[in-house]
NUMAR-361023 format. One record per residue: residue number from 1; x, y, z of N, C-alpha, C, O in turn. Coordinates in Angstrom, 2 decimals. Atoms other than C-alpha are relative to their C-alpha. Layout:
BEGIN
  vodo   n_east  n_north     n_up  ca_east  ca_north    ca_up   c_east  c_north     c_up   o_east  o_north     o_up
   NUM        X        Y        Z        X         Y        Z        X        Y        Z        X        Y        Z
...
// end
This chain:
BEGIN
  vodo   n_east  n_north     n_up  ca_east  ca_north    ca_up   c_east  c_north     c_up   o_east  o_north     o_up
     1     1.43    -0.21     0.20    60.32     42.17    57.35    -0.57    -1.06    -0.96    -1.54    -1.71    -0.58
     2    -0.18     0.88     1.05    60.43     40.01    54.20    -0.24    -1.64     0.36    -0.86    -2.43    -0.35
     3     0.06     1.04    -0.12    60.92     36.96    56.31    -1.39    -0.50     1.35    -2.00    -1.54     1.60
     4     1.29     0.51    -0.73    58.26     37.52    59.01    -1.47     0.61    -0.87    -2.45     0.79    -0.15
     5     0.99     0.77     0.70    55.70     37.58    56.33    -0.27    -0.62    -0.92    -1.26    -0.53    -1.65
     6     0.49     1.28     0.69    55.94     34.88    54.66    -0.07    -0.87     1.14    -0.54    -1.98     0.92
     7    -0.28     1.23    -0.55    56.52     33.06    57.54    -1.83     0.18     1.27    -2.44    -0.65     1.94
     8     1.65     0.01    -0.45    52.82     34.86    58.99    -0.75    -0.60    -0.73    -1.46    -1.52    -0.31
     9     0.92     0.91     0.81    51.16     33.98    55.53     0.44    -1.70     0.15    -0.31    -2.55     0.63
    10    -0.07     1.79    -0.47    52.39     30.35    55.88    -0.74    -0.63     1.40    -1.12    -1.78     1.64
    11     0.64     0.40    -1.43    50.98     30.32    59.38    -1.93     0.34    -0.91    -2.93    -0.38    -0.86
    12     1.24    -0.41     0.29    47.89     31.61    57.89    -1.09    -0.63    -0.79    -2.30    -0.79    -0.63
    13     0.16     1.56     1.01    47.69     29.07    54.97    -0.16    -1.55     0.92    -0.61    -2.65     0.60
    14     0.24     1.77    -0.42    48.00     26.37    57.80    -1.60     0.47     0.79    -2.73    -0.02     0.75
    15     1.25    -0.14    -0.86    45.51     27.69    59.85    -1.56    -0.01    -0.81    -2.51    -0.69    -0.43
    16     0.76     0.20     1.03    43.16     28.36    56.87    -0.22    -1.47    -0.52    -1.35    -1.78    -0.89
    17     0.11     1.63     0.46    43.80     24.36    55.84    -0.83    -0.71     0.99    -1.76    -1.49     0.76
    18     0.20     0.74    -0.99    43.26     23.31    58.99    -1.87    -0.13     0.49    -2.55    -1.14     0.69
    19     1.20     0.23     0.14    39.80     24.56    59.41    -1.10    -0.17    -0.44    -2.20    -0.27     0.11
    20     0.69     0.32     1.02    38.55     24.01    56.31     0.04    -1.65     0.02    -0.95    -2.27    -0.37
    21     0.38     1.20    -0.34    39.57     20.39    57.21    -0.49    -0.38     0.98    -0.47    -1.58     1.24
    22     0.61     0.05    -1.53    38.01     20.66    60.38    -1.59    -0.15    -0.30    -2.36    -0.95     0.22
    23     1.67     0.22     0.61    34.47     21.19    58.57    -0.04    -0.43    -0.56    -1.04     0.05    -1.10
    24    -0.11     1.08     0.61    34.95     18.59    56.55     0.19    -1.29     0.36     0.23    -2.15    -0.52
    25    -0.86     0.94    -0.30    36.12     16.10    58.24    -1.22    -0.56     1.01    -1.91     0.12     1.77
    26     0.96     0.31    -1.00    33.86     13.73    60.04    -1.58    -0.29    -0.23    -2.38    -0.59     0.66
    27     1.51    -0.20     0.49    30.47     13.79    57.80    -0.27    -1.26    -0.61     0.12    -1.43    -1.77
    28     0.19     1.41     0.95    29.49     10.33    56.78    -1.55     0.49    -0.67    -2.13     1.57    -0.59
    29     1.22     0.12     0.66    26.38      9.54    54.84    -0.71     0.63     0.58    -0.33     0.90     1.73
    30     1.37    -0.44    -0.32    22.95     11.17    55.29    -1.10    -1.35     0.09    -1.71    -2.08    -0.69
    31     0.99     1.21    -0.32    21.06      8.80    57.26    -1.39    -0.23    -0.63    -1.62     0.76    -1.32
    32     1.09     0.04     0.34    17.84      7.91    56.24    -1.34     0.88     0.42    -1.73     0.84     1.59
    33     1.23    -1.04     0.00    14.73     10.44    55.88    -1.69    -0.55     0.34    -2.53    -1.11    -0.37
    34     1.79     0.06    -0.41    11.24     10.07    57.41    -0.46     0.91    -0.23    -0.23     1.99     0.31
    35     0.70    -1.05     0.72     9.18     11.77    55.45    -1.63     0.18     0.78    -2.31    -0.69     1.33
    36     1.45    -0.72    -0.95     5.85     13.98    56.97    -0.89    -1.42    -0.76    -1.69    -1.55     0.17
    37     1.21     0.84    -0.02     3.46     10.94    55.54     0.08    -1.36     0.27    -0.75    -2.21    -0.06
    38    -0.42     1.06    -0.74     5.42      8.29    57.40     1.00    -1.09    -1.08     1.31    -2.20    -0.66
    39    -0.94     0.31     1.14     7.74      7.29    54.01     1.44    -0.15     0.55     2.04     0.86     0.92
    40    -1.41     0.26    -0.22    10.99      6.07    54.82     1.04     0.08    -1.36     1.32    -1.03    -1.81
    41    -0.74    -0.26     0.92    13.45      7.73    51.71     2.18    -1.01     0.41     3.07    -0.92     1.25
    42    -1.51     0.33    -0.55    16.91      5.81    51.72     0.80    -0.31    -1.11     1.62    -1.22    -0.94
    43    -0.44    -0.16     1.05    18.08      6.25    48.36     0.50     1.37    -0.03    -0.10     2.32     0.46
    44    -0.30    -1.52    -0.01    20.35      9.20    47.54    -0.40     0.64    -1.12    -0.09     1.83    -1.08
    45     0.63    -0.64     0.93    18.92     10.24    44.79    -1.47     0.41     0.38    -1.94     1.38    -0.22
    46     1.22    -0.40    -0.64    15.44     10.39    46.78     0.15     1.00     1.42    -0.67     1.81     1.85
    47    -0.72    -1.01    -0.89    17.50     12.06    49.57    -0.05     1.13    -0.66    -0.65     2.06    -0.11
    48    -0.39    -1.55     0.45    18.32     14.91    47.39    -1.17     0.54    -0.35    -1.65     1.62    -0.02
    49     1.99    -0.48     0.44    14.76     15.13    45.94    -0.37     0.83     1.26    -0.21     2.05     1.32
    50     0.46    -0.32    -0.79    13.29     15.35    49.20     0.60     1.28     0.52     0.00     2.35     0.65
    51    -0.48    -1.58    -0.10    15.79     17.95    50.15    -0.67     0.97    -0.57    -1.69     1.57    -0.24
    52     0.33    -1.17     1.59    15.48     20.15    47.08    -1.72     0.27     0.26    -2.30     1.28    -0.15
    53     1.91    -0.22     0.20    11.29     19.69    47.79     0.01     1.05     1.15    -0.67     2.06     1.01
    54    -0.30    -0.58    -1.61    12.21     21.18    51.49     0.07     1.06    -0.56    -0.79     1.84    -0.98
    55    -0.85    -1.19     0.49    14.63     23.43    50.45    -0.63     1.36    -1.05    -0.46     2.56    -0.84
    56     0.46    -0.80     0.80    12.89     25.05    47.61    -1.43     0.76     0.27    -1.85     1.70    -0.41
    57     1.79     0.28    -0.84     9.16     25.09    49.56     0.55     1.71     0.71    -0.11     2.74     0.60
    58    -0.31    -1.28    -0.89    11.22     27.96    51.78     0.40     1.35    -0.97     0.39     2.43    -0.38
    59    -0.72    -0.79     1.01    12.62     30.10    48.62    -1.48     0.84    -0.91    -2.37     0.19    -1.45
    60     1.21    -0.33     0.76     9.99     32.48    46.98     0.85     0.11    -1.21     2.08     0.03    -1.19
    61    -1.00    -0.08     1.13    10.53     32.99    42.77     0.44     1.42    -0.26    -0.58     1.88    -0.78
    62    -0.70    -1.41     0.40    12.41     36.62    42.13    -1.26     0.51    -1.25    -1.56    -0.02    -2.32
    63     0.69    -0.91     0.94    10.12     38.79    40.36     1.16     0.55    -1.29     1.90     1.50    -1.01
    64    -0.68    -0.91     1.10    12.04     39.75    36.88     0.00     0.41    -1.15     0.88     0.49    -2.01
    65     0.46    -0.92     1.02    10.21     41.43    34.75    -0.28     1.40     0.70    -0.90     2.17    -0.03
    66     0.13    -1.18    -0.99     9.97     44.29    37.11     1.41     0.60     0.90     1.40     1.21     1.97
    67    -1.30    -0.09    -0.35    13.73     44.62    37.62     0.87     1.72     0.34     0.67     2.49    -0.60
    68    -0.14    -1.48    -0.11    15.24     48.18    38.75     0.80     0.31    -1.15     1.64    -0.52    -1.50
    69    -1.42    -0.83     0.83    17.30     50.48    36.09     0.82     0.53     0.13     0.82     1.75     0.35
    70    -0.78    -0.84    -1.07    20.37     50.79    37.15     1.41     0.64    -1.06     2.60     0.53    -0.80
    71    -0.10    -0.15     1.07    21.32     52.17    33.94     0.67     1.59     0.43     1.76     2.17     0.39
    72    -0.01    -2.07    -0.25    20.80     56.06    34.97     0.66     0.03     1.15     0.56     1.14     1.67
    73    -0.68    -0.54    -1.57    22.80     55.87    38.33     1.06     0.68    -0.29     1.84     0.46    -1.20
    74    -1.71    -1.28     0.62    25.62     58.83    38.34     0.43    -0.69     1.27    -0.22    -1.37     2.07
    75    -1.28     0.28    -0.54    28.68     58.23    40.13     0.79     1.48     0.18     1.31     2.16    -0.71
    76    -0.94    -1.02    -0.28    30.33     61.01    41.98     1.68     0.35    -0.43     2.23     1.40    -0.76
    77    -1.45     0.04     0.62    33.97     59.95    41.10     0.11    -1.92    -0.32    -0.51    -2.76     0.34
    78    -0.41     0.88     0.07    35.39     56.86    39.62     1.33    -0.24     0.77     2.37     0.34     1.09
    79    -1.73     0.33    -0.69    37.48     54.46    41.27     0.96    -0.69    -1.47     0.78    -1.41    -2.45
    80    -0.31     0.91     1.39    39.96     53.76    39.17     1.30    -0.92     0.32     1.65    -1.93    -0.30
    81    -1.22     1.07    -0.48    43.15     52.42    41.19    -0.10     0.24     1.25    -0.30     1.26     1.91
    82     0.05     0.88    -1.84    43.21     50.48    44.54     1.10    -0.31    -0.01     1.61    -1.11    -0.80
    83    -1.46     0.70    -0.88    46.43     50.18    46.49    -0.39    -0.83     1.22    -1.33    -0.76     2.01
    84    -0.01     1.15    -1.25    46.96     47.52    48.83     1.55    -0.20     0.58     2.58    -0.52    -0.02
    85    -1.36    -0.19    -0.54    49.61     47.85    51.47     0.37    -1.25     0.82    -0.21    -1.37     1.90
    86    -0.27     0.98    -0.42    51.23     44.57    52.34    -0.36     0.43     1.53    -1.30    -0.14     2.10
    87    -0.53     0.29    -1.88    51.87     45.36    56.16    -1.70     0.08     0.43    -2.25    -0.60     1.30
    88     1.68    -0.07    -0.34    47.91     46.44    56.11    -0.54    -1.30     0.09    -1.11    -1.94     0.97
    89     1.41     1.57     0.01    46.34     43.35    54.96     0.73    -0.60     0.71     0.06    -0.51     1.74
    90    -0.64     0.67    -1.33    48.79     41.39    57.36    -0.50     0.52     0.90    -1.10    -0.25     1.65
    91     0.27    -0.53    -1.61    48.01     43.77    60.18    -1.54    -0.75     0.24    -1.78    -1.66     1.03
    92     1.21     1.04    -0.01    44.26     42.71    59.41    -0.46    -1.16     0.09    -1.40    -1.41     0.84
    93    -0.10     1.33    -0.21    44.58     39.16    58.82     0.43    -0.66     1.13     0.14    -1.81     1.48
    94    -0.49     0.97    -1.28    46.35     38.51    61.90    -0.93     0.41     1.20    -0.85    -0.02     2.35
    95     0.70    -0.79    -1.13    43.97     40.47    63.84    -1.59    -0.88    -0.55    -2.71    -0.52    -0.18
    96     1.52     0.48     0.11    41.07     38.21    62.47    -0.43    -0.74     0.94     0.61    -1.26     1.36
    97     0.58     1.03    -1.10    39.08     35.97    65.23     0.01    -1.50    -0.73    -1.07    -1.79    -1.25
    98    -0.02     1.15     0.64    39.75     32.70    63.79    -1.20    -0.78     1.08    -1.89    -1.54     0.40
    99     1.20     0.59    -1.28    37.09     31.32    67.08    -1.19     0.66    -0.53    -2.14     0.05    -0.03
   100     1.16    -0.92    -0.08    34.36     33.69    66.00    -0.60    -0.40    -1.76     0.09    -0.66    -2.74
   101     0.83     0.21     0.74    31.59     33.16    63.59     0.45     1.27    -0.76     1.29     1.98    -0.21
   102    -0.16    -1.07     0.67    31.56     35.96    60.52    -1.16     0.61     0.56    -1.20     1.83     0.36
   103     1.19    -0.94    -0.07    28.11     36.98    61.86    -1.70    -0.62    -0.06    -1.87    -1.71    -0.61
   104     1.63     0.53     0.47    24.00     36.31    61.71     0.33    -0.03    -1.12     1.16     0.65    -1.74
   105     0.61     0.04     1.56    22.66     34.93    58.54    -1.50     0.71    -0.24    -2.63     0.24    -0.10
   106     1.68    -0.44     0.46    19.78     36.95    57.57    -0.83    -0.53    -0.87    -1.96    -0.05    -1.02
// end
């Protein structure tokens, strides 16, 4: 038992490497930006600007002075110890969709 899992997590570790170098791999520079008033940006430091102007334009600011109190919440029972059963999280892990997205982004 001992030896078929380490020898799953090792499969699991490659497979995990592999597609983390898979989305990585392949991304050269950020070409040059045409900006909405016909501006051609081609500096990366004006790259990131322009991003960040984008990027932040879509983001509203968090209200937090009006924050909830989560002070008074009761709790039916504490957790206080979590077991974790090797053969479980293996059974799970190998049963993950490595092809499949985690899901919509909301």
């Amino acid at each position: 038992m001992k030896n078929i899992l380490l020898k799953e997590t090792r499969k699991i570790q490659r497979l995990s490497i592999e597609y983390v170098n898979g989305k990585i791999k392949g991304r050269g520079a950020i070409p040059d930006l045409k900006m909405e008033n016909g501006s051609v940006v081609n500096q990366d430091t004006e790259k990131a600007d322009a991003f960040n102007s984008i990027f932040s334009s879509v983001f509203t600011m968090e209200d937090t002075l009006h924050l909830p109190d989560i002070s008074c919440r009761s709790f039916r029972k504490e957790l206080a110890d979590v077991t974790f059963i090797t053969a479980d999280v293996l059974k799970h892990l190998l049963n993950l969709k490595t092809d499949k997205s985690p899901g919509e982004v909301k």
